[in-house]
C-alpha positions in Angstrom: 11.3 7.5 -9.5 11.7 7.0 -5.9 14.3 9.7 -5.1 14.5 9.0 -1.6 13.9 5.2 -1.4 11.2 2.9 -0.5 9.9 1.6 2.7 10.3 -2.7 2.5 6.9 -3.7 3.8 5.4 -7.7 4.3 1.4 -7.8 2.8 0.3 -11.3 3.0 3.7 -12.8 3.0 4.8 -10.6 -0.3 7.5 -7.9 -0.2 6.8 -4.9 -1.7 8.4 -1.4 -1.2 6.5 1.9 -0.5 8.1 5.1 -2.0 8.8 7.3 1.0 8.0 10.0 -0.7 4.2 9.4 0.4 5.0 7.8 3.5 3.9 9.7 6.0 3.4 7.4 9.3 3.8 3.9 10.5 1.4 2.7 13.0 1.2 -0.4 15.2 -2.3 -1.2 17.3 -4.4 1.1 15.9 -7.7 0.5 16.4 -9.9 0.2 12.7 -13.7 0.6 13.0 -15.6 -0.8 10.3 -17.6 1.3 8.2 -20.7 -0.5 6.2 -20.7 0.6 2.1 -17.4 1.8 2.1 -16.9 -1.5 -0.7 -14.8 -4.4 -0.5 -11.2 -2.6 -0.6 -12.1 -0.9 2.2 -11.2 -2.2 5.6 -12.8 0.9 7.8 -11.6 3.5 8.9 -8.8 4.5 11.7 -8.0 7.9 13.5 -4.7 9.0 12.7 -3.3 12.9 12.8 -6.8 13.8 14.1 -8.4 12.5 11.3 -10.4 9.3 10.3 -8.5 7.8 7.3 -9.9 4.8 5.2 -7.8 1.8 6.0 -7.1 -0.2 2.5 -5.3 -3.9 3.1 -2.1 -3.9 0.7 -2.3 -7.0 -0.8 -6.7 -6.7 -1.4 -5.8 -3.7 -3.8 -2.3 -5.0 -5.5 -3.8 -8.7 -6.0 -7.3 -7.5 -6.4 -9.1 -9.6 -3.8 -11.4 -9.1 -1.5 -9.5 -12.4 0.6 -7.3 -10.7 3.1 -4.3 -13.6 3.7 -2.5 -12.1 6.4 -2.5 -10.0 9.6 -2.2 -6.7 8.6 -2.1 -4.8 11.5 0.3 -2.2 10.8 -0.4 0.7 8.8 1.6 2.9 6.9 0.0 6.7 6.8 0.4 7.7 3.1 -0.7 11.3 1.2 -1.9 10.9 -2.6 -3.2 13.3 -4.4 -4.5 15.0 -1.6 -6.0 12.7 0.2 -4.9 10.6 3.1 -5.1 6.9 3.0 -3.6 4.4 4.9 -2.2 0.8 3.5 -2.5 -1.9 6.3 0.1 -4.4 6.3 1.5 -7.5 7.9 5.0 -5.7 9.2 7.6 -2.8 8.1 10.8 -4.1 7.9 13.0 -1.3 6.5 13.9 1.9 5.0 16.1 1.2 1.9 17.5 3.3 -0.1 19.4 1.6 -3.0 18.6 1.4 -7.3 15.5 0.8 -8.1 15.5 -1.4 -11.8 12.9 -1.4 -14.2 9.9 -3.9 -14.3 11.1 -7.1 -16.4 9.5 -6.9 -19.6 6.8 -9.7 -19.2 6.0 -9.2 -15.9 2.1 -8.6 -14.8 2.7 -5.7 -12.5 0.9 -2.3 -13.6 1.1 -1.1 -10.5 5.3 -1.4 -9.9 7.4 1.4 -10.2 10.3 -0.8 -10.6 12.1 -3.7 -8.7 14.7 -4.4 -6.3 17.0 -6.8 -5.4 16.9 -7.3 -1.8 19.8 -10.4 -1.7 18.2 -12.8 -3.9 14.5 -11.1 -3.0 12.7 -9.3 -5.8 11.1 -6.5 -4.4 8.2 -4.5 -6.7 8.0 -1.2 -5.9 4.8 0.5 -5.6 3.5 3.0 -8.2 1.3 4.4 -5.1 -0.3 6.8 -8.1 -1.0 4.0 -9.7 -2.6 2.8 -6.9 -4.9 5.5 -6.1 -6.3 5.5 -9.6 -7.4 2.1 -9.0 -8.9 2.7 -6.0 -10.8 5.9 -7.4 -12.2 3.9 -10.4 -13.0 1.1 -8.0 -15.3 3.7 -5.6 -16.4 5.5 -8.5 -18.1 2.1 -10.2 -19.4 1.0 -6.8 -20.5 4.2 -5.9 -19.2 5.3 -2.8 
């Protein structure tokens, strides 16, 4: 599941945790250029590791909105699949590396892995797989 833990990250005032297992990078003041018909879950696009990477706001994707509600000026440099993307967010906070439970039965998360317990904070952690599917069907019905 997420052998070597998660990363905690802050997206519009939400906890979530990152597998490091596709976390590559965290960067602060990057500069992100807008790119017109990229779509609505795209922010633009940044250079990091000699390469432009689109830059995808955390909590647009997971809450599926196109209302970005906080700062989101870090970014974490992820590989899926093959590709290079990279999740803005509010802040990283920490590596953790601790049990990751199962979703509650009940809860509306598709794209968790599982949950932790950060003293009394529940923590979903990301399915980043998940994640990229969405993001392909999204581009693939808009057609970019």
């Amino acid at each position: 599941m997420t052998a070597r833990g998660y990363l905690l990250v802050r997206a519009g005032a939400r906890p979530y945790g990152l597998p490091l297992d596709h976390v590559i990078e965290v960067a602060d003041e990057v500069s992100v250029s807008a790119v017109p018909g990229l779509g609505p879950a795209v922010r633009g696009v940044a250079r990091l590791r000699e390469r432009l990477v689109p830059v995808i706001p955390l909590d647009r994707v997971l809450r599926e909105t196109t209302t970005l509600t906080g700062d989101a000026s870090t970014l974490i440099l992820t590989r899926l699949g093959g590709r290079w993307i990279a999740f803005a967010v509010d802040d990283a906070e920490d590596v953790v590396r601790e049990p990751v439970l199962p979703v509650p039965s009940g809860a509306s998360m598709p794209w968790a892995l599982g949950i932790s317990d950060r003293g009394g904070e529940l923590v979903p952690v990301v399915d980043l797989a998940r994640v990229e599917e969405r993001l392909t069907r999204t581009s693939e019905r808009e057609g970019v």
